[in-house]
C-alpha positions in Angstrom: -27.5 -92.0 79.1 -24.2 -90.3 79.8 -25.1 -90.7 83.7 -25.7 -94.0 83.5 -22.9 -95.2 81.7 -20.5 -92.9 84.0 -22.4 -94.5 87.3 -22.0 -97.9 86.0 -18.4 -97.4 85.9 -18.2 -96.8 82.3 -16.6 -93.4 82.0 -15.2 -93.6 78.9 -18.5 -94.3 77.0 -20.3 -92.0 79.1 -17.7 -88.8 78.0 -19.2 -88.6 74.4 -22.9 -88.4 75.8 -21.5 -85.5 78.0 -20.5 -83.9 75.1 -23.1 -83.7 73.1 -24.9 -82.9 76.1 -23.1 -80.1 76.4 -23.0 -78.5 73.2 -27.3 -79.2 73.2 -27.3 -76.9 76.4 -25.3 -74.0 75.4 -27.2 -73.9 72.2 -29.8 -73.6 74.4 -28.5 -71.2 77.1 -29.3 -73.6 80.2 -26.6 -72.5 82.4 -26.6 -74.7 85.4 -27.1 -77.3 83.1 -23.6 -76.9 81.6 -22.2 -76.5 84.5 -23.1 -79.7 85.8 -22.4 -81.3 82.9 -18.8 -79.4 82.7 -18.9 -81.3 86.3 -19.2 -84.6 85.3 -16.7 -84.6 82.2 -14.2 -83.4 84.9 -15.4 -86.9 86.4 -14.6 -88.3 83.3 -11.8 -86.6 82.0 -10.2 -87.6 85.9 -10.9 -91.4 86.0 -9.2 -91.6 82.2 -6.5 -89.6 84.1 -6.7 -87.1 81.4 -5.7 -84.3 84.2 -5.2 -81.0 83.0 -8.6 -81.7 80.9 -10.4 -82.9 83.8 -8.9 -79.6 85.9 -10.3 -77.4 83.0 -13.7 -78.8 83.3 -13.6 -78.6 86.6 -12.5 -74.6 86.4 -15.5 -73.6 84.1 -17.6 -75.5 86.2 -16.7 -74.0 89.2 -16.9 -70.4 87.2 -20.2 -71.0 85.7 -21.5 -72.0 89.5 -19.8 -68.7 91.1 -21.6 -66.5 88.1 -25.0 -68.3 89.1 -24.6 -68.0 92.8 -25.3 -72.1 93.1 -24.8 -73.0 96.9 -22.8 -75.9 97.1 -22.4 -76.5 93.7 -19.6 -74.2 93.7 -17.6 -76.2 96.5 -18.5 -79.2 94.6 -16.6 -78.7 91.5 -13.3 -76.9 93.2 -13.5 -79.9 95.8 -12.9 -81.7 92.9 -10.7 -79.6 90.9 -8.0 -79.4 94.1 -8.1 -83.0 94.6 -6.3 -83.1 91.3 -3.4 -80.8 92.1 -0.5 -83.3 92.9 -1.1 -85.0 89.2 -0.3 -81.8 87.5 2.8 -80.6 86.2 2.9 -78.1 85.2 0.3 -76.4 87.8 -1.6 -74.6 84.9 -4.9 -73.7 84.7 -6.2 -73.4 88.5 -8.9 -71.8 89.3 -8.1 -68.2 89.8 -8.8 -65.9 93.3 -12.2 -65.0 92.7 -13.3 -68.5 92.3 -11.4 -69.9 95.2 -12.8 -66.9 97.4 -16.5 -68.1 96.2 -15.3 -71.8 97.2 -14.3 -71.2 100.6 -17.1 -69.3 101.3 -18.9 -71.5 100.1 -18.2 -74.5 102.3 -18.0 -72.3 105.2 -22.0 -72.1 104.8 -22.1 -76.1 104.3 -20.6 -76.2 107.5 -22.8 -74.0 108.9 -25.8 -76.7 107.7 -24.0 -78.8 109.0 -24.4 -77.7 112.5 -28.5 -77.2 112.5 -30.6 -78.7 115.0 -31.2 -82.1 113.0 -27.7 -84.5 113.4 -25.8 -82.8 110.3 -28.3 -80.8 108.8 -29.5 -84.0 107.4 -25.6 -84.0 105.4 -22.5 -86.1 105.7 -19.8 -84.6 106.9 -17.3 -86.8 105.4 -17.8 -85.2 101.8 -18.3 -81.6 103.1 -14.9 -81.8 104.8 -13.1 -83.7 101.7 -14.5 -81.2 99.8 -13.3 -78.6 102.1 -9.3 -80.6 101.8 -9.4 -80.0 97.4 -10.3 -76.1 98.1 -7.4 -75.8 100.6 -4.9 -77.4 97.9 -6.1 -74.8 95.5 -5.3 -72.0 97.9 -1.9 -73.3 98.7 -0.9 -73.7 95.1 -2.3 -70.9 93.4 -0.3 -68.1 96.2 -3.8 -67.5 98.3 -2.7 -68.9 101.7 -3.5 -65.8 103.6 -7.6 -66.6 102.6 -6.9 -69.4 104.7 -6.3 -67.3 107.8 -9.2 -65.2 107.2 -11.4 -68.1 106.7 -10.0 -69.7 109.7 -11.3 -66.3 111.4 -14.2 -66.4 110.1 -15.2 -70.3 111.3 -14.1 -69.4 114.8 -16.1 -66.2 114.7 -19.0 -67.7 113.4 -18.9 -71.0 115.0 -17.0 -71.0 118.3 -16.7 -68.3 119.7 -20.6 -68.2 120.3 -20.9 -71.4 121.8 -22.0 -71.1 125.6 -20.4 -73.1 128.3 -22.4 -76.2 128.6 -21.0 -78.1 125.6 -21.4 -81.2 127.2 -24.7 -80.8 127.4 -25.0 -81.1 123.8 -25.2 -83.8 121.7 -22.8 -86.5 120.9 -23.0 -86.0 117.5 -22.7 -81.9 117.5 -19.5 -81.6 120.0 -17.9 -84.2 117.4 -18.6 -81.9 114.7 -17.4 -78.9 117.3 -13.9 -80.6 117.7 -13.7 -81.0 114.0 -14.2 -77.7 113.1 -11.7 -76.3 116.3 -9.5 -79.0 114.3 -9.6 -77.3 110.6 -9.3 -73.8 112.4 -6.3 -74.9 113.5 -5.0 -76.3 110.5 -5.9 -73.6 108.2 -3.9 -71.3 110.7 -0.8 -73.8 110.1 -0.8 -73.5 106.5 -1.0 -69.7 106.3 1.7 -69.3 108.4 3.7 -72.5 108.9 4.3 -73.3 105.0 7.1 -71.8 103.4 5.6 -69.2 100.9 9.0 -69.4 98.9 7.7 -72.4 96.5 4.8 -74.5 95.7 4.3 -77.8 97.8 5.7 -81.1 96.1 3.1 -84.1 95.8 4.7 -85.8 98.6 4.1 -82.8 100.8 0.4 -82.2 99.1 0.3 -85.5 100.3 1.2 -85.2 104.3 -1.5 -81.9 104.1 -4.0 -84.4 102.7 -3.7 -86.9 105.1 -4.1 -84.3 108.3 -7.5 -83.2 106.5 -8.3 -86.7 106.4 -7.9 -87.0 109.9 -11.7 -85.8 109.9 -13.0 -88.3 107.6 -11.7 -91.5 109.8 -13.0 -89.5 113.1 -16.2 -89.4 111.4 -16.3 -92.8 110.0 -15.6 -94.3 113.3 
């Protein structure tokens, strides 16, 4: 019930389902249950622009994913949660270091899928790299800009450096995705150096950041 109301556009109704639903599955001790129902009264919580609620769901969503080791889940709720960042003030109640760790690595391996021998691991790109966007806010705001650099490392390592020469030969669809991921590397090198590590970003610069990182999604939708 509560999925339906919420996918009908009906979030408000659907956030007392969720609830209930939630309180049934603790009772119950079905973990990835709660946290996907922690996920979706984050959805709630977020289109009633109830923030700081809809962060907090998001945050013990996110931690209940990282304690159960659920692969994409985990980027899914911090994708989420860092979307959010330029309606809160104060920035309380982020997602600490360990989570955001678990989130980056994370989508690293969704990007990895991404790349497989079938055109995007059967995926689309679009919400792996958005998703990828709300865990880069929650680096930058929560003092973890150096994991950016060492993720940055780590998708060049991983993904470039062992490419061989005939690129071209590839694909269309895979040396798009290539010049994407060159793309983040370099951004994600930007941030952990070229953003003043004196203060937290204001919305209107969260916003500029946001916009590079959507550079992908209008590459990808054209």
């Amino acid at each position: 019930m509560a999925r339906a109301l919420e996918f009908s556009g009906r979030p408000a109704e659907a956030l007392p389902f969720y609830v209930s639903a939630l309180e049934i599955v603790e009772a119950e001790g079905d973990p990835i249950n709660r946290g996907s129902i922690l996920h979706h009264i984050g959805n709630c919580e977020a289109y009633a622009g109830r923030w700081q609620a809809a962060m907090h769901a998001y945050r013990k969503a996110a931690e209940q994913f990282v304690e159960l080791e659920a692969v994409e889940f985990i980027s899914n709720a911090l994708g989420e949660a860092g979307t959010l960042v330029p309606q809160l003030d104060p920035l309380i109640g982020l997602p600490g270091q360990t989570i955001i760790i678990a989130g980056l690595d994370d989508i690293v391996e969704q990007i990895g899928l991404l790349l497989s021998k079938e055109m995007f691991g059967g995926r689309n790109p679009r919400v792996t790299f958005r998703k990828f966007g709300g865990i880069i806010s929650l680096a930058l705001h929560t003092g973890n800009r150096d994991l950016l650099r060492s993720t940055a490392d780590e998708m060049y390592h991983r993904f470039i450096q062992p490419l061989d020469k005939n690129i071209d030969d590839r694909p269309d669809w895979f040396q798009i995705l290539i010049f994407h991921i060159q793309w983040m590397i370099r951004f994600l090198q930007f941030l952990s150096f070229g953003v003043d590590r004196e203060r937290s970003l204001s919305p209107s610069e969260f916003f500029v950041l946001a916009q590079l990182a959507s550079h992908l999604n209008l590459k990808f939708a054209a």
